[in-house]
N, C-alpha and C positions, 0 to 999 in steps of 0.2 A: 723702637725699631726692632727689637727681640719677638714683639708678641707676635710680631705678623712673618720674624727673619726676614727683614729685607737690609738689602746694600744699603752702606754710604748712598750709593748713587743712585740707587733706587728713590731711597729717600729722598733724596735731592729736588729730583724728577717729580716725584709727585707731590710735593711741597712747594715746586717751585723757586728753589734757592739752589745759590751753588754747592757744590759738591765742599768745596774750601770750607762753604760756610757751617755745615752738617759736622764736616771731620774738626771742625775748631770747637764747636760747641761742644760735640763729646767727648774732645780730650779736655774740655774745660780754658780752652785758651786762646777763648773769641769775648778778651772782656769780660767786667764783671756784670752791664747785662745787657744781656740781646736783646738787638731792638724787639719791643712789642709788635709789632707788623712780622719778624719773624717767627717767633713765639706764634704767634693767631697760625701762620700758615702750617709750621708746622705740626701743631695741635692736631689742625682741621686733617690734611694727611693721616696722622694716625687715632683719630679719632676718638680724641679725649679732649678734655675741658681746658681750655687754656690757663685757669686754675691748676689745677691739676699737673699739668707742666711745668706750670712756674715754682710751683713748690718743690717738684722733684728736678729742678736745676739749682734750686735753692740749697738743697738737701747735700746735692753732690758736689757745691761746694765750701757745703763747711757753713752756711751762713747758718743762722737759729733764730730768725724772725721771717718764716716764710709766710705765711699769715700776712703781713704788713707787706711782703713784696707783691703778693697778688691782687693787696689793694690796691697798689701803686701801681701796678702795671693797668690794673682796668681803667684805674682815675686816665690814665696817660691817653689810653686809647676812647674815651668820651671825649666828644663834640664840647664847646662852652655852656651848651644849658647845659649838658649830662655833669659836666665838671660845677656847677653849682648847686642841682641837685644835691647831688653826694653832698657834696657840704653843706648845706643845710641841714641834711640825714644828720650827718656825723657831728654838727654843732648841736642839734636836737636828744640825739642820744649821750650824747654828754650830757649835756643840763639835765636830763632822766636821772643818769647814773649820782650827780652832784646834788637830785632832789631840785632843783629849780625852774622854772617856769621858762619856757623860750619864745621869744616874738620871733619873727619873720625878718627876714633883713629890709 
């Protein structure tokens, strides 16, 4: 919200959420995490990676595995094939890192 100086409610407005829900999140006291549909929208508003947000919500609250929440929030926001992909990725590149050969499920 700084880069561009706009309101709460500006915010809000061009993101698409309530004003409640913009002023909760930046004092850090809308739960420990926002829904991912909120996160996307307001990403898309201010025009940065929904990565990129998620880490630096991470950041502001103290958490120290932002990395792991960005996965998580992307896993959340994939369809069921996209959600088995990644795992297969993520089973695959383990067995890489373990040195072992991987079949297909």
């Amino acid at each position: 919200m700084s880069r561009e100086r706009l309101t709460l409610q500006q915010m809000a407005r061009r993101a698409d959420v309530s004003l409640a829900t913009v002023a909760a999140l930046r004092a850090g006291t809308r739960g420990k995490r926002p829904h991912p549909t909120t996160l996307t929208k307001l990403a898309r508003a201010m025009s940065v990676d929904v990565g990129e947000l998620i880490a630096a919500v991470s950041r502001t609250r103290g958490e120290d595995r932002p990395r792991e929440l960005v996965l998580l929030e992307i896993y959340r926001t994939l369809d069921d094939t996209g959600k088995a992909r990644l795992e297969q990725l993520a089973r695959e590149l383990r067995s890489e890192q373990n040195g072992a050969t991987v079949y297909p499920d």
